[in-house]
C-alpha positions in Angstrom: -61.3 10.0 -9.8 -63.5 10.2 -6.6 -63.2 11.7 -3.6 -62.5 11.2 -0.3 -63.6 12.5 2.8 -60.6 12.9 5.1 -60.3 13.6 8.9 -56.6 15.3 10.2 -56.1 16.0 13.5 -53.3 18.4 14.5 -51.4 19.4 17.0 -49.0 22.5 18.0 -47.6 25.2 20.7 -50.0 27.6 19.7 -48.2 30.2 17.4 -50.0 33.1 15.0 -50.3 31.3 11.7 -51.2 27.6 12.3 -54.4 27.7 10.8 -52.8 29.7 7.7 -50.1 27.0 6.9 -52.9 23.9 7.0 -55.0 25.9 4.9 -52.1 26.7 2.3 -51.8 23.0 2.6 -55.0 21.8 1.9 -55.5 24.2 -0.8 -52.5 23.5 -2.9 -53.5 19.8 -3.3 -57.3 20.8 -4.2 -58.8 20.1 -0.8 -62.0 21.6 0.1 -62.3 22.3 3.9 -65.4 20.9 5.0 -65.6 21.2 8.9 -63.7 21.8 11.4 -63.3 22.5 15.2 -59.8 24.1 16.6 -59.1 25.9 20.2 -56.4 26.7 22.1 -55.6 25.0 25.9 -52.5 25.8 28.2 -50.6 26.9 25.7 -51.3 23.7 22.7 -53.2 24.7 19.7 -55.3 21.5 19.1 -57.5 20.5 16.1 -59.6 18.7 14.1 -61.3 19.0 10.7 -62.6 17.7 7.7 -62.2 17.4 4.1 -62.8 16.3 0.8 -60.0 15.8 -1.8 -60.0 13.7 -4.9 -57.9 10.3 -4.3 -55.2 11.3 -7.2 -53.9 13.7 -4.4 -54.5 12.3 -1.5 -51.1 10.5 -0.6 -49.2 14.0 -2.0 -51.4 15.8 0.8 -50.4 13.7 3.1 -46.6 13.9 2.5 -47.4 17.3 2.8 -49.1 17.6 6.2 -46.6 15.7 7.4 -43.6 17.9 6.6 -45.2 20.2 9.0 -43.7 18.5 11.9 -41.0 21.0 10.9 -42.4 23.8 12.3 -43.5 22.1 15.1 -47.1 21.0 13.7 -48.2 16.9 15.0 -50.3 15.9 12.3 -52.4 12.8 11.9 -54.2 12.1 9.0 -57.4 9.5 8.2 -59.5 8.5 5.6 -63.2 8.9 6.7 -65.2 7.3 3.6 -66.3 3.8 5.3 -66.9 5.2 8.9 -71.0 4.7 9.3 -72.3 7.6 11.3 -73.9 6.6 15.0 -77.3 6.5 14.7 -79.6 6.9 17.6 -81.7 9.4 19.6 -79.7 12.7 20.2 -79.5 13.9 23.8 -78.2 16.9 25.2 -76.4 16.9 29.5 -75.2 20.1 31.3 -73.3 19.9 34.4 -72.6 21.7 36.9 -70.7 21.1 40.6 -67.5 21.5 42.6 -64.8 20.4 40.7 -63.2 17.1 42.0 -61.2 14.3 40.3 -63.3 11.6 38.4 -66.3 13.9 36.9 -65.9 13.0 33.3 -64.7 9.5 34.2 -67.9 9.0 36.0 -70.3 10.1 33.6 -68.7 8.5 30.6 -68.4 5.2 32.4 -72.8 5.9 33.1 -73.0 7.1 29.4 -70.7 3.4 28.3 -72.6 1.6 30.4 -76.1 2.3 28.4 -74.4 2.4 25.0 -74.1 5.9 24.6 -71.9 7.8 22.6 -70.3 11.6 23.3 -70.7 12.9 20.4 -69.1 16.2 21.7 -68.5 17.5 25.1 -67.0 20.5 26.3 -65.8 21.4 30.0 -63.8 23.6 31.9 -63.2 24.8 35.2 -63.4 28.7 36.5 -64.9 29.9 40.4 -67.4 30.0 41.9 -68.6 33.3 42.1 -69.6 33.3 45.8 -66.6 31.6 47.3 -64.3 31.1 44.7 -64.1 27.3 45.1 -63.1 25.6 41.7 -66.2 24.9 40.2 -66.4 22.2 36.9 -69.0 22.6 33.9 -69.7 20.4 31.0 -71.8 20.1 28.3 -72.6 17.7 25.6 -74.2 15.4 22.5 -75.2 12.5 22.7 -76.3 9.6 20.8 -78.0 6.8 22.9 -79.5 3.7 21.2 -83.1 4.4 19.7 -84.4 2.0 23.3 -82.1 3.5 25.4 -84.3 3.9 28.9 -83.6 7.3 29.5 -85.5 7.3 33.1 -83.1 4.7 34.0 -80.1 6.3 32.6 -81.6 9.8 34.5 -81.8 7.3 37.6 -78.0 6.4 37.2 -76.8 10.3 37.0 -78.6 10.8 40.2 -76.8 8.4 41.8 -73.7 9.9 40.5 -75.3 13.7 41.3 -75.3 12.4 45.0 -71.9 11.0 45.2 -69.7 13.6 43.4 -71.8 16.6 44.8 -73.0 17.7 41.2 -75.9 18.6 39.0 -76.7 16.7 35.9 -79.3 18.1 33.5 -80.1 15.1 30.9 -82.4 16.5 27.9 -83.6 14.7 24.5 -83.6 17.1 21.9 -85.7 16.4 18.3 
């Protein structure tokens, strides 16, 4: 039989063990945990991962993951064989400001606009260290068409620097 490459998303209140019962899970139907990326946020243990797991055991796996809604585990699971990766030019963008509503809407509607995919992007707010104003920092991947004009995308997060108030560091990486 062949395998299959299989994405499950999960989520929880965030409890000692979580991580322990998916694994037990994956395991017992011959799973092989390929990647994954898990974290904790007010409270919610949220997560994502890959694997690979021949298709004989796939549906029983399955089943399985979705008994854990017993223990108060969401799952969701997906087969990932026929999703083509993006393909592009990889950039990287750091921000920095005050935090106000409609950050991420507004950079993600810039990043839309040109074609752009987030591959990943992590934020979070904490103070500012001289006033103690909420202040909002981001960080990501991204994948922009190879003819993506990144002086005009660069332009447009100016534009969006000047009317939010933040700072938008746009860098293409090898």
């Amino acid at each position: 039989m062949a395998n299959q490459l299989v994405v499950i998303t999960l989520l929880s209140d965030d409890k000692p063990g979580i991580v322990k019962q998916l694994a037990d899970v994956v395991s017992q139907h011959q799973g092989n945990w390929l990647e994954s990326q898990m974290t904790q946020l007010a409270g919610k243990f949220a997560g994502i991962l890959k694997i690979s797991i021949d298709d004989s055991h796939t549906a029983a796996l399955t089943q399985s993951l979705n008994n854990l809604s017993a223990s108060g585990i969401q799952v969701l699971v997906e087969n990932a064989n026929d999703v083509k990766p993006i393909e592009g030019k990889t950039l990287t963008f750091e921000l920095v400001g005050s935090d106000r509503q409609g950050i991420v809407s507004e950079i993600s509607q810039a990043f839309a606009d040109k074609g752009i995919n987030i591959d990943n992007i992590e934020t979070q707010c904490s103070s500012m260290p001289w006033s103690g104003e909420p202040l909002f920092e981001a960080t990501g991947i991204l994948i922009a068409p190879v003819d993506t004009n990144t002086e005009a995308l660069a332009d447009q997060l100016c534009a969006i620097e000047d009317q939010l108030g933040i700072d938008i560091t746009l860098t293409a990486t090898l």
